[in-house]
PDB file with one MODEL, atoms N, CA, C and O in Angstrom:
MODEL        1
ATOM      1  N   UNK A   1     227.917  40.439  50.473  1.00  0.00           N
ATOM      2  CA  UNK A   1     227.917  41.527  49.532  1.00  0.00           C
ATOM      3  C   UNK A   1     227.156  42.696  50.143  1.00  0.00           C
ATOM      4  O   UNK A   1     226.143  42.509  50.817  1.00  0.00           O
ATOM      5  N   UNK A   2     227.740  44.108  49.858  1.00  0.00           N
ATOM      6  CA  UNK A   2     227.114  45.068  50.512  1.00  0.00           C
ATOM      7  C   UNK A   2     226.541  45.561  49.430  1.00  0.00           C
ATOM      8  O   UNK A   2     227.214  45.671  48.406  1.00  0.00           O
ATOM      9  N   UNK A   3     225.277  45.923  49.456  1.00  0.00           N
ATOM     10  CA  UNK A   3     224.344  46.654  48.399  1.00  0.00           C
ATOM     11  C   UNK A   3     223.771  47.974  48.827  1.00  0.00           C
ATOM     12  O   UNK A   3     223.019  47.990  49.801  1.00  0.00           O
ATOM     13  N   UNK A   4     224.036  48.994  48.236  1.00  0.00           N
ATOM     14  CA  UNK A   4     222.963  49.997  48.711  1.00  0.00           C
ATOM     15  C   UNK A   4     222.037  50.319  46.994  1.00  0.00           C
ATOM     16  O   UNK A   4     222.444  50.737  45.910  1.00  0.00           O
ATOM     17  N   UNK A   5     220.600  49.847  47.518  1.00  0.00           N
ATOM     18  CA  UNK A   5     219.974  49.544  46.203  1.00  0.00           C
ATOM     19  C   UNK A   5     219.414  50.907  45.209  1.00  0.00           C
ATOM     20  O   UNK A   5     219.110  50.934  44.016  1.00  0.00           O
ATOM     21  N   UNK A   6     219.426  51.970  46.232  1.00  0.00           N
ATOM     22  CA  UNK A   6     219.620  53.043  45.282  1.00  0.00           C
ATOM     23  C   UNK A   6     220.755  54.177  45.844  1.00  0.00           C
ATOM     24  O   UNK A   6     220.814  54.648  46.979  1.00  0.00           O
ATOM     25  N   UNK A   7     221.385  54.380  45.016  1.00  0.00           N
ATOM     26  CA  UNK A   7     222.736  55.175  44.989  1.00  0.00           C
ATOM     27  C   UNK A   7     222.324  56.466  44.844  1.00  0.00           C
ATOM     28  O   UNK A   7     223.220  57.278  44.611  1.00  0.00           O
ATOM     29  N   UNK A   8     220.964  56.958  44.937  1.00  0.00           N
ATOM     30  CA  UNK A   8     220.478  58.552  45.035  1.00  0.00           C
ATOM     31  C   UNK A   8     221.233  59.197  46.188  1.00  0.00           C
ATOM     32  O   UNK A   8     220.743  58.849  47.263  1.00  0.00           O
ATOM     33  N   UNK A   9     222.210  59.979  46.306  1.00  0.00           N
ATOM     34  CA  UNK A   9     223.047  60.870  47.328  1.00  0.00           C
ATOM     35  C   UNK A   9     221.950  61.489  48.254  1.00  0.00           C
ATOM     36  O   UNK A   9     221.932  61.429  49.483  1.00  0.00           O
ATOM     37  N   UNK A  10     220.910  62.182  47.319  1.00  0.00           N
ATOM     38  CA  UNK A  10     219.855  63.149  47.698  1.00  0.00           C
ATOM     39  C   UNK A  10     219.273  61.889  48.923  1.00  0.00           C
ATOM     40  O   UNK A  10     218.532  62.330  49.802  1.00  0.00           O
ATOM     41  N   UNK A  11     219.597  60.436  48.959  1.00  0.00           N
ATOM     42  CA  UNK A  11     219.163  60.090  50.647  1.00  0.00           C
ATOM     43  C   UNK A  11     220.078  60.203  51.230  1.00  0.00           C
ATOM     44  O   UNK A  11     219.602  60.355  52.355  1.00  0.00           O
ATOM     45  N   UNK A  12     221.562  60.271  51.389  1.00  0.00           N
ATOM     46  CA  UNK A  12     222.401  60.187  51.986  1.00  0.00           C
ATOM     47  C   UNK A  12     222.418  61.707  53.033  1.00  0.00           C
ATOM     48  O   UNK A  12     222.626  62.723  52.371  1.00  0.00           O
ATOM     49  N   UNK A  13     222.276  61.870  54.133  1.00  0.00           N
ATOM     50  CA  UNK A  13     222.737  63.558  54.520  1.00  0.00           C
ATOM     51  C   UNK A  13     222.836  62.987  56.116  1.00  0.00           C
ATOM     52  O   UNK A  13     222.494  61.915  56.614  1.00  0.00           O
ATOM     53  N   UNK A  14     223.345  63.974  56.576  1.00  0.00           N
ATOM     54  CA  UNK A  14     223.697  64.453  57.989  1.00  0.00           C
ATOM     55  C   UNK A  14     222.060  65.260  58.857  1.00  0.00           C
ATOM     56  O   UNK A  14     221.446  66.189  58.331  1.00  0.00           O
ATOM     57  N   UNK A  15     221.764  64.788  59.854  1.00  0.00           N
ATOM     58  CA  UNK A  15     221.082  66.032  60.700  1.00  0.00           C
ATOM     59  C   UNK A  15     221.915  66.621  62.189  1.00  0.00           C
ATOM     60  O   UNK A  15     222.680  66.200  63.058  1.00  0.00           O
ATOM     61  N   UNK A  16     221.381  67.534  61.904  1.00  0.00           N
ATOM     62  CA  UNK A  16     222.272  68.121  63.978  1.00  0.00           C
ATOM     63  C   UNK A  16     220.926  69.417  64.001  1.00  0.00           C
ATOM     64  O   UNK A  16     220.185  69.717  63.065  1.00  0.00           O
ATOM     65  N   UNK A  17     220.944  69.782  64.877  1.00  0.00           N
ATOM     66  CA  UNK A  17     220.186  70.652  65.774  1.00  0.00           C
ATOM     67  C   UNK A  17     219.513  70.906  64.878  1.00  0.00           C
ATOM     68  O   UNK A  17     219.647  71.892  64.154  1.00  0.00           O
ATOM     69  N   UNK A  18     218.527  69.902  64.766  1.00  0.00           N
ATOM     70  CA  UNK A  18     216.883  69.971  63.685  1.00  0.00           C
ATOM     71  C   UNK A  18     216.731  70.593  62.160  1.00  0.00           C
ATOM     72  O   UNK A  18     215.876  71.320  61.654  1.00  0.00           O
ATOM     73  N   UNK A  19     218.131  69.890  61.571  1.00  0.00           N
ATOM     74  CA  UNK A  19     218.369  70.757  60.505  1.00  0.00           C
ATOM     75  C   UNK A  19     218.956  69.868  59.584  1.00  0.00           C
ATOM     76  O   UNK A  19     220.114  69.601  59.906  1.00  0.00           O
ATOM     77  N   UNK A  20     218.450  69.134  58.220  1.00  0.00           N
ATOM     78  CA  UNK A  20     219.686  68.366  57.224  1.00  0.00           C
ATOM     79  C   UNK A  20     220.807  68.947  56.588  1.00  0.00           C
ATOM     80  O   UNK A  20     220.831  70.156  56.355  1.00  0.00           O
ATOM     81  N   UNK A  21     221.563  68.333  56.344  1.00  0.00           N
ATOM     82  CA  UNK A  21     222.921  68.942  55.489  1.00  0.00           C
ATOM     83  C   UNK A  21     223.099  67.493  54.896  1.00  0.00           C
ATOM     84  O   UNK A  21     223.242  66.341  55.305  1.00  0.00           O
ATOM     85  N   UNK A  22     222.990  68.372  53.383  1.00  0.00           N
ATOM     86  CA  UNK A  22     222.799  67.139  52.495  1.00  0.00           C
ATOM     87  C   UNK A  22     224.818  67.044  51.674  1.00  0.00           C
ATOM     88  O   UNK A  22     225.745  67.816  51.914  1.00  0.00           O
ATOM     89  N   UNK A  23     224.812  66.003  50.888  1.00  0.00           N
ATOM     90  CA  UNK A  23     226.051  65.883  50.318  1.00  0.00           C
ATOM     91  C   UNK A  23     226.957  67.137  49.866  1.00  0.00           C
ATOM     92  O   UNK A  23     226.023  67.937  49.815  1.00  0.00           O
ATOM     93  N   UNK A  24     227.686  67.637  49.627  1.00  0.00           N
ATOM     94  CA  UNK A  24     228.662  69.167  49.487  1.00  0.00           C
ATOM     95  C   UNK A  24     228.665  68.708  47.874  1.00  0.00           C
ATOM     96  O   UNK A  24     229.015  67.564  47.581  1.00  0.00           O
ATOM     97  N   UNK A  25     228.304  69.550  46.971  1.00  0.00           N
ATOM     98  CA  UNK A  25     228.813  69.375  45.194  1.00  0.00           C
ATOM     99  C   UNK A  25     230.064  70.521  45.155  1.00  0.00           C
ATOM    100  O   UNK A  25     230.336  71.506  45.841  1.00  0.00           O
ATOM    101  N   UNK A  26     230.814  69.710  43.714  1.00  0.00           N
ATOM    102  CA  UNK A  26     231.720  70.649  43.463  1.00  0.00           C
ATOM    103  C   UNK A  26     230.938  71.570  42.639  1.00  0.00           C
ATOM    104  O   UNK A  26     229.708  71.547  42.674  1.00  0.00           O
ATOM    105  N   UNK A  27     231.885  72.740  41.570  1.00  0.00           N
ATOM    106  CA  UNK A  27     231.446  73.839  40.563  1.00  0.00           C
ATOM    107  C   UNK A  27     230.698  73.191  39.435  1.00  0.00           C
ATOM    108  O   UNK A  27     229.998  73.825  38.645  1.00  0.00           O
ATOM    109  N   UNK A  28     230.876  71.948  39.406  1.00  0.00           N
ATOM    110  CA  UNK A  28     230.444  70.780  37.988  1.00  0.00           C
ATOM    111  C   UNK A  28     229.082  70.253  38.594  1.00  0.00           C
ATOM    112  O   UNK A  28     228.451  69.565  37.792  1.00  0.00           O
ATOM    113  N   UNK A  29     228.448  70.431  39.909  1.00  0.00           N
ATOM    114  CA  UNK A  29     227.346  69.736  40.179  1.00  0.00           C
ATOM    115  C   UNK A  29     227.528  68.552  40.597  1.00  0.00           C
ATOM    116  O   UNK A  29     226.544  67.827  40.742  1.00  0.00           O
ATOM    117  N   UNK A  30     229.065  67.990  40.944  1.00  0.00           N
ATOM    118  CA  UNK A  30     229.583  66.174  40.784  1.00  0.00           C
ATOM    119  C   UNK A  30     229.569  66.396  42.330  1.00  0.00           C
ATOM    120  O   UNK A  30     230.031  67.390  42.890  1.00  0.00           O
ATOM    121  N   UNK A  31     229.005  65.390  42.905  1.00  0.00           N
ATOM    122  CA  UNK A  31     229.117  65.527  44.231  1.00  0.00           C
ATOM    123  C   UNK A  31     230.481  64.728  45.204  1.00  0.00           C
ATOM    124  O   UNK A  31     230.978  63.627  44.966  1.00  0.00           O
ATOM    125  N   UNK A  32     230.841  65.663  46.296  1.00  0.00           N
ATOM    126  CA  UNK A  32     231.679  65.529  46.301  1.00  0.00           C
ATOM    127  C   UNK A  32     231.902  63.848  47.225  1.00  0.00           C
ATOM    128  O   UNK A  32     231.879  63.847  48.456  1.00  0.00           O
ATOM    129  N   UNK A  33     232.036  62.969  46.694  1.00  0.00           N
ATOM    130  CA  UNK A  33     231.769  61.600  47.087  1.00  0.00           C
ATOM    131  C   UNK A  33     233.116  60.754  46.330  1.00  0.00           C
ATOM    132  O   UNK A  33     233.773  61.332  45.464  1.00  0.00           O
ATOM    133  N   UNK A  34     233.459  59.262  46.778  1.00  0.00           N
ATOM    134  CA  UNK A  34     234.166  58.342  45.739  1.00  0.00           C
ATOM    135  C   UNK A  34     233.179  58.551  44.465  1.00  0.00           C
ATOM    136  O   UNK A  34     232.081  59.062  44.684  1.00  0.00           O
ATOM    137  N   UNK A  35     233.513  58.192  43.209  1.00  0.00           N
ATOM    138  CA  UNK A  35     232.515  57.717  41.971  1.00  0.00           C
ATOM    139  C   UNK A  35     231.773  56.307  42.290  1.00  0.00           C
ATOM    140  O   UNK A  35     232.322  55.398  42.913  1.00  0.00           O
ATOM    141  N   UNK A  36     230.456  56.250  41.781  1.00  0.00           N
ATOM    142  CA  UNK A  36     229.987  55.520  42.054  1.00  0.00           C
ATOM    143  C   UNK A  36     230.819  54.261  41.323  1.00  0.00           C
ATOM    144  O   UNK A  36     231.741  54.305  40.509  1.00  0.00           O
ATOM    145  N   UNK A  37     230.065  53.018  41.991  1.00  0.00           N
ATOM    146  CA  UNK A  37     230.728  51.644  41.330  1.00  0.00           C
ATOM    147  C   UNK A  37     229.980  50.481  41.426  1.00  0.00           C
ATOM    148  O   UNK A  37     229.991  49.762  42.425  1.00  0.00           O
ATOM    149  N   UNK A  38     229.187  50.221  40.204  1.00  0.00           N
ATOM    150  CA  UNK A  38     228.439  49.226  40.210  1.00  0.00           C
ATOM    151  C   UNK A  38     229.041  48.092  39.614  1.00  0.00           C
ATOM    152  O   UNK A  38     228.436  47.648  38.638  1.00  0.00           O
ATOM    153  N   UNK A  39     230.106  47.495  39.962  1.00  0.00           N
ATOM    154  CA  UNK A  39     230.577  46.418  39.644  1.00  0.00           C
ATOM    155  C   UNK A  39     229.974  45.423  40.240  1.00  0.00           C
ATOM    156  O   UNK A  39     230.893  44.605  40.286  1.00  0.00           O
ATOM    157  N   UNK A  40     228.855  44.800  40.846  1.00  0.00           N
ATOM    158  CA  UNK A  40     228.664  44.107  40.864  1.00  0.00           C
ATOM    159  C   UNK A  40     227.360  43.949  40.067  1.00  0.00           C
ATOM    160  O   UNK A  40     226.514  43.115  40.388  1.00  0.00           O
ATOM    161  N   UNK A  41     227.272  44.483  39.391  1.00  0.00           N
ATOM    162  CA  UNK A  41     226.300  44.133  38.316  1.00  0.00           C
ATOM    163  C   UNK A  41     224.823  44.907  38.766  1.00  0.00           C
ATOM    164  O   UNK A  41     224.184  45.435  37.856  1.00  0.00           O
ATOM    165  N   UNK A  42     224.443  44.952  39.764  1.00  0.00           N
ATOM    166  CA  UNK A  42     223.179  45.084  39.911  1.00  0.00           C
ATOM    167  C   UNK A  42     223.051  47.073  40.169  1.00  0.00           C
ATOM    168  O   UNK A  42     223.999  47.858  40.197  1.00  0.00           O
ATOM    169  N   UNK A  43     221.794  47.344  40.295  1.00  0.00           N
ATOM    170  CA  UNK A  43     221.910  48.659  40.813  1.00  0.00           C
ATOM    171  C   UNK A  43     221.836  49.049  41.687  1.00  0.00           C
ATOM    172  O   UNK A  43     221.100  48.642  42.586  1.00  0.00           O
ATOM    173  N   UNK A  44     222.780  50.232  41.741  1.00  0.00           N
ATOM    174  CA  UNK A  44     223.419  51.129  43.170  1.00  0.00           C
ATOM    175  C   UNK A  44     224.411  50.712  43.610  1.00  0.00           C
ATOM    176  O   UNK A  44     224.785  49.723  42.979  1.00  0.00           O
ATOM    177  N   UNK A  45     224.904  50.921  44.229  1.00  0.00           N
ATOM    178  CA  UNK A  45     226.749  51.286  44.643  1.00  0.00           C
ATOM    179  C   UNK A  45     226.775  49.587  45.599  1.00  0.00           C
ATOM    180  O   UNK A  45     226.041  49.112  46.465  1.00  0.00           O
ATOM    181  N   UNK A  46     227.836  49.162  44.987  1.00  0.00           N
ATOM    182  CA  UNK A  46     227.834  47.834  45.964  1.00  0.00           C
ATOM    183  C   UNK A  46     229.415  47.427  46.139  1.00  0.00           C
ATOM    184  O   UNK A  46     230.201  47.647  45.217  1.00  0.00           O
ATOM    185  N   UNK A  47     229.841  46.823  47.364  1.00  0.00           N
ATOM    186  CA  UNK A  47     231.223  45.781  46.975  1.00  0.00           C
ATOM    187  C   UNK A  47     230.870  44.164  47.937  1.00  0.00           C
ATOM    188  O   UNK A  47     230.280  43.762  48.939  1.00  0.00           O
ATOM    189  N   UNK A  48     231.542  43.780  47.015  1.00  0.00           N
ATOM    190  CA  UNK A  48     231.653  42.486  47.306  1.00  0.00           C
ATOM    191  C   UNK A  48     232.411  42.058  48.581  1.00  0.00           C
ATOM    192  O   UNK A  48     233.605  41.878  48.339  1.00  0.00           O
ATOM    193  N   UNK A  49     231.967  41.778  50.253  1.00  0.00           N
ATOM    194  CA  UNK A  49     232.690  41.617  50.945  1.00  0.00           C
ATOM    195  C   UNK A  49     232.193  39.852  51.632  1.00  0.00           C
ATOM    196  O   UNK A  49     231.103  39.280  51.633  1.00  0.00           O
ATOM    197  N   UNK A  50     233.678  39.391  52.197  1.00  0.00           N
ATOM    198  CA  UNK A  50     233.862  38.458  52.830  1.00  0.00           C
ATOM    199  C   UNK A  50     233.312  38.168  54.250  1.00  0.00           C
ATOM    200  O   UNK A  50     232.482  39.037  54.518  1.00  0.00           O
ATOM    201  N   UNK A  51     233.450  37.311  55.225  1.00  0.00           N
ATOM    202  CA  UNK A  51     233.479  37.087  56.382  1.00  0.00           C
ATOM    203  C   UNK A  51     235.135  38.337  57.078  1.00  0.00           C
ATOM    204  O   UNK A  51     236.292  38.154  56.700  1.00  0.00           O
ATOM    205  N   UNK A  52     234.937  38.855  57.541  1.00  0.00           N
ATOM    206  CA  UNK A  52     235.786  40.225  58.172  1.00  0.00           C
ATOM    207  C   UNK A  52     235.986  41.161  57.316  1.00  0.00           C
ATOM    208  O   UNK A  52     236.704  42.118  57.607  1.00  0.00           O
ATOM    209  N   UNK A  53     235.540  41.077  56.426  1.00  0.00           N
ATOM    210  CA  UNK A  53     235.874  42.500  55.335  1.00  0.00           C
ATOM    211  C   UNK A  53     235.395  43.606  55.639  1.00  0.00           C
ATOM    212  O   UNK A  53     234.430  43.500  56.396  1.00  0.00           O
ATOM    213  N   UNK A  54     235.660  44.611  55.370  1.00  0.00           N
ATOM    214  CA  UNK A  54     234.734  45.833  55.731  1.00  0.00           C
ATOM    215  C   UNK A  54     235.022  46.773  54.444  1.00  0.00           C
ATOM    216  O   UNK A  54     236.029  46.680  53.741  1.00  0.00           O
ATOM    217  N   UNK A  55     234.108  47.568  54.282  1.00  0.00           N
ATOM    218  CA  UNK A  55     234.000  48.457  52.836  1.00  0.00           C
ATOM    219  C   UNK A  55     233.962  50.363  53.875  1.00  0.00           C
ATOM    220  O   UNK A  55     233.230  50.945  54.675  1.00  0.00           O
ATOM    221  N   UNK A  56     235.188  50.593  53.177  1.00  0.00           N
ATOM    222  CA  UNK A  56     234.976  52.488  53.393  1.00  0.00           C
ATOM    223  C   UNK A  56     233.966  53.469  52.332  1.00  0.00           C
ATOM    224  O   UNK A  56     234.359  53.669  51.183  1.00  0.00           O
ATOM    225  N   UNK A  57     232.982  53.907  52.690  1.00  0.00           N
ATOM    226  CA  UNK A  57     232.510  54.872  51.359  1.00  0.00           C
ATOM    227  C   UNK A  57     233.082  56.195  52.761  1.00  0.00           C
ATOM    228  O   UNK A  57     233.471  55.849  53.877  1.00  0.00           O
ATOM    229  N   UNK A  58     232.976  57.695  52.270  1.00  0.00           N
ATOM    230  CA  UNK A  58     232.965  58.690  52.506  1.00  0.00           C
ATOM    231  C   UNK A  58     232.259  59.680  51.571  1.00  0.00           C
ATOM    232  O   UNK A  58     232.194  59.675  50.342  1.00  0.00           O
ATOM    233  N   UNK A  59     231.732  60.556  52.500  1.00  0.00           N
ATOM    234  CA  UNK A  59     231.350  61.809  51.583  1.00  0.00           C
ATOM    235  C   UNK A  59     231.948  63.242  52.628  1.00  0.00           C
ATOM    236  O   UNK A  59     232.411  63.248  53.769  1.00  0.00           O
ATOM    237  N   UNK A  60     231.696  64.324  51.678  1.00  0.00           N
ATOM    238  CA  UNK A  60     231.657  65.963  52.161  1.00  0.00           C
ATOM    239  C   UNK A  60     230.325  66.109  52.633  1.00  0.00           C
ATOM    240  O   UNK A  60     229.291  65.733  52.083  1.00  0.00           O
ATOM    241  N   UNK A  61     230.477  66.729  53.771  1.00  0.00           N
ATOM    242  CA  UNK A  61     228.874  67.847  53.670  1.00  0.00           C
ATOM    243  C   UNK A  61     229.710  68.490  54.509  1.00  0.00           C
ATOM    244  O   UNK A  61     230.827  68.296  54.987  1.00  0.00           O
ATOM    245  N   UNK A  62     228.336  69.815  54.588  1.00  0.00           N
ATOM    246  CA  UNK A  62     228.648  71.135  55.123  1.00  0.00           C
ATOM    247  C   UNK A  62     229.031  71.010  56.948  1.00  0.00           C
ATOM    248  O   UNK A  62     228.749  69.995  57.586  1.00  0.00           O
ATOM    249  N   UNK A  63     229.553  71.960  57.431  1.00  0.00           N
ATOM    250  CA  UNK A  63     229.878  71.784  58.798  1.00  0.00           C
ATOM    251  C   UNK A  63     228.624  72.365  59.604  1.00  0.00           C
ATOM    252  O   UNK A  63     228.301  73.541  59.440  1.00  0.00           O
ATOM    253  N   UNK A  64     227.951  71.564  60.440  1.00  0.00           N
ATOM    254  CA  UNK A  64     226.737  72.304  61.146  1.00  0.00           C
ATOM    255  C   UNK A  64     227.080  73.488  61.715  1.00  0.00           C
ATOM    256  O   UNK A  64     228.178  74.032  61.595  1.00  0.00           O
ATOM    257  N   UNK A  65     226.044  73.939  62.406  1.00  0.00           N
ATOM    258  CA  UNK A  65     225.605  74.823  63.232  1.00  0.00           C
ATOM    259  C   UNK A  65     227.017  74.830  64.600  1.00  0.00           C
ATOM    260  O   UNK A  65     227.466  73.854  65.199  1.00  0.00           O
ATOM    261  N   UNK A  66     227.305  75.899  64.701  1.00  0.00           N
ATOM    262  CA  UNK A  66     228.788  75.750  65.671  1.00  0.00           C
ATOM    263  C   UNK A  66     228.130  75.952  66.899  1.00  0.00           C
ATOM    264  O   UNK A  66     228.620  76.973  67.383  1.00  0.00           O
ATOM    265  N   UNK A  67     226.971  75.337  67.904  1.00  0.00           N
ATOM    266  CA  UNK A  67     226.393  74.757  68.825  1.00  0.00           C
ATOM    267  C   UNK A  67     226.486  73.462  68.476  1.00  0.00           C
ATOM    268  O   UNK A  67     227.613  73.330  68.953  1.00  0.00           O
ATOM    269  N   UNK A  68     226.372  72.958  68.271  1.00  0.00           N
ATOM    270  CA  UNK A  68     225.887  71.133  67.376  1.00  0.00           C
ATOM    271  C   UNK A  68     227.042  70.504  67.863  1.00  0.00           C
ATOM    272  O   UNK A  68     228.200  70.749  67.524  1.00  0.00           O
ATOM    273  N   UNK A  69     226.468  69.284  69.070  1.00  0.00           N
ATOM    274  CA  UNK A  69     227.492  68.378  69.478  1.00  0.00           C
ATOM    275  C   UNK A  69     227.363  67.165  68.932  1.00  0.00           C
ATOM    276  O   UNK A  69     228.370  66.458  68.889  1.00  0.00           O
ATOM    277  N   UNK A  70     226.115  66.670  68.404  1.00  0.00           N
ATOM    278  CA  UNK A  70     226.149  65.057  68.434  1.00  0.00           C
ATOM    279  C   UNK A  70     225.520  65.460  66.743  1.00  0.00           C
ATOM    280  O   UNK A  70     225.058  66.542  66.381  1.00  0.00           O
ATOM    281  N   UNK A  71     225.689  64.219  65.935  1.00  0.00           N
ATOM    282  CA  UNK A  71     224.869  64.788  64.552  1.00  0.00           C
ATOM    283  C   UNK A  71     224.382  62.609  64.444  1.00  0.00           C
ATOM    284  O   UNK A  71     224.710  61.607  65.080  1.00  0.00           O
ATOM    285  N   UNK A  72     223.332  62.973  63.054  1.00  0.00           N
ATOM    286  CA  UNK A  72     223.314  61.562  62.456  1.00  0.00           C
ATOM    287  C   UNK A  72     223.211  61.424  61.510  1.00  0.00           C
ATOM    288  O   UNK A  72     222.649  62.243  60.783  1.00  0.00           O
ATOM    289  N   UNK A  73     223.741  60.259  61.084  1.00  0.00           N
ATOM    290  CA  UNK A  73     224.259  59.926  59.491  1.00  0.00           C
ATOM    291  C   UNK A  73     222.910  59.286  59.010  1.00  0.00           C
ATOM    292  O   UNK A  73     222.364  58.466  59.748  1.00  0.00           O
ATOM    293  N   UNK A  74     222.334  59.633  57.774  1.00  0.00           N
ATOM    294  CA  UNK A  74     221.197  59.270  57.087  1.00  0.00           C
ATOM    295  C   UNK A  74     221.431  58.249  55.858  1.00  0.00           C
ATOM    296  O   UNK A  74     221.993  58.811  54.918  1.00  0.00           O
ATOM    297  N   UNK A  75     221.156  56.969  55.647  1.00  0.00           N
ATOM    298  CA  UNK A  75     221.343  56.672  54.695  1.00  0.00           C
ATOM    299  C   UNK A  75     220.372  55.412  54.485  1.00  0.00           C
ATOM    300  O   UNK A  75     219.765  54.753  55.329  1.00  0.00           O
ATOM    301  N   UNK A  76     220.425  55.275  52.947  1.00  0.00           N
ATOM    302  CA  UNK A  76     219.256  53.706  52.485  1.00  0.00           C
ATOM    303  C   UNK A  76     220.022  53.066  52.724  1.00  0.00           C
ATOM    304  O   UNK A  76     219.004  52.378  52.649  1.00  0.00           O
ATOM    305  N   UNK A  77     221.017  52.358  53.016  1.00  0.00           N
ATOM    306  CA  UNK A  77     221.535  51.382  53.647  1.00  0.00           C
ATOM    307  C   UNK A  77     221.498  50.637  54.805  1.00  0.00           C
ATOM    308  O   UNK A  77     222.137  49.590  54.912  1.00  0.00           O
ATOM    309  N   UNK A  78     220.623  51.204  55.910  1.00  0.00           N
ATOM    310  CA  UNK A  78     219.859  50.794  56.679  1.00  0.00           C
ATOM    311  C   UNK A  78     219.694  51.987  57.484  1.00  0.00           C
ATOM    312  O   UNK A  78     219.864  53.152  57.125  1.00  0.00           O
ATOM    313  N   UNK A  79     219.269  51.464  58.847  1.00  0.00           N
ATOM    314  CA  UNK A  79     218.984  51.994  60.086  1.00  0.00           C
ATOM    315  C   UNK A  79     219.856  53.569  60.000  1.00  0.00           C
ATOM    316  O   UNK A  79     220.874  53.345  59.345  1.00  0.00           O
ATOM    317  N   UNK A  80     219.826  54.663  60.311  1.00  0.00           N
ATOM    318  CA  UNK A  80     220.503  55.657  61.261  1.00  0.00           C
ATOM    319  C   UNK A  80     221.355  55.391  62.208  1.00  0.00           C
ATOM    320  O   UNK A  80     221.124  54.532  63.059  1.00  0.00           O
ATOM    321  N   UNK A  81     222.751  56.296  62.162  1.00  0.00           N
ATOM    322  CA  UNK A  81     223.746  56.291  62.765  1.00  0.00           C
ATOM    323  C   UNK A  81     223.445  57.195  63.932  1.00  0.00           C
ATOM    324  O   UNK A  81     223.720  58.387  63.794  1.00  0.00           O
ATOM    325  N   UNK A  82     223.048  56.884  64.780  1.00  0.00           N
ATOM    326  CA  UNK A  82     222.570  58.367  65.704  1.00  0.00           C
ATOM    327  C   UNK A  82     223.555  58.894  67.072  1.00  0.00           C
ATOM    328  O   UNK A  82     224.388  58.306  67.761  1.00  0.00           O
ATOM    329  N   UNK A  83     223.148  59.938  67.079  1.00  0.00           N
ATOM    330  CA  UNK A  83     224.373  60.488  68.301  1.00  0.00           C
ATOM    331  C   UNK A  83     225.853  60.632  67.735  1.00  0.00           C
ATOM    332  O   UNK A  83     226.601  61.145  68.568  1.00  0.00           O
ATOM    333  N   UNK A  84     226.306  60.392  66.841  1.00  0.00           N
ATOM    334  CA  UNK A  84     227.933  61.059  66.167  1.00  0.00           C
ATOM    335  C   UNK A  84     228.025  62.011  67.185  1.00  0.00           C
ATOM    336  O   UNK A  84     227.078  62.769  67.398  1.00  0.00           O
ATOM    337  N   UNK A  85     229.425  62.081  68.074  1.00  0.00           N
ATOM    338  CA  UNK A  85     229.893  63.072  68.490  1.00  0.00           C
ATOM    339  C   UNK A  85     230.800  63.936  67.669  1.00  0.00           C
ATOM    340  O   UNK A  85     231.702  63.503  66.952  1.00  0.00           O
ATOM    341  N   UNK A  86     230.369  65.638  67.894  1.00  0.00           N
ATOM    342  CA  UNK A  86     231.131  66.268  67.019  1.00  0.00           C
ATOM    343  C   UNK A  86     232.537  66.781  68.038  1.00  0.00           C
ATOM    344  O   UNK A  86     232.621  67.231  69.181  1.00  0.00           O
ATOM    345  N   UNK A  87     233.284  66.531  67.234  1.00  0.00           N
ATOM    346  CA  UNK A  87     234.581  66.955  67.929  1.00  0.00           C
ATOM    347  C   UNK A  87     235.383  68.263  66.706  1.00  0.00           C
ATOM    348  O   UNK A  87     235.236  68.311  65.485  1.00  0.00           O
ATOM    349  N   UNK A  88     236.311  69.299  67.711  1.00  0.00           N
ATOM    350  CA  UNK A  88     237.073  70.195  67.261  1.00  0.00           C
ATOM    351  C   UNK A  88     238.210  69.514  66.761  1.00  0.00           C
ATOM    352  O   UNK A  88     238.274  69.190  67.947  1.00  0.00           O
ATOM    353  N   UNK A  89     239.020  69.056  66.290  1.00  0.00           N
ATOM    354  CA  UNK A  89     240.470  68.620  66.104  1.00  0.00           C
ATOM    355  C   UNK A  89     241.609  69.725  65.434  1.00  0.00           C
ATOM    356  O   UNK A  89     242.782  69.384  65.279  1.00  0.00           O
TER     357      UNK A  89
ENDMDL
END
């Protein structure tokens, strides 16, 4: 089971060239994320996974600094994602 035990967004953000960029909200203040889903009973955003399962969340944030090659993903779910390469597509 994947748990993230508090579902506060305000930990979730991006850094790149010494700078956070936190979650993107729409005009309503709703941030722009899936809705949360506490179906598994307990609190903060969780799903129930197997032996090979894997769970997608996504969010918006803002686009860094247009120097900014590598960024990292911040979250209570554990450790830092560090070094993300930023690519043009």
């Amino acid at each position: 089971m994947f748990i993230v035990p508090d579902s506060s967004y305000e930990k979730v953000y991006v850094t790149a060239t010494s700078k956070k960029y936190f979650i993107l909200k729409d005009s309503e203040g709703a941030y722009l994320t899936p809705a949360a889903d506490y179906a598994c009973g307990l609190p903060g955003v969780c799903a129930r996974l197997g032996p090979g399962d894997s769970y997608t969340w996504w969010a918006k944030f803002p686009a860094p600094a247009a120097d900014a090659k590598k960024l990292n993903l911040i979250t209570p779910a554990g450790p830092p994602f560090e070094d993300i390469p930023i690519t043009d597509k």
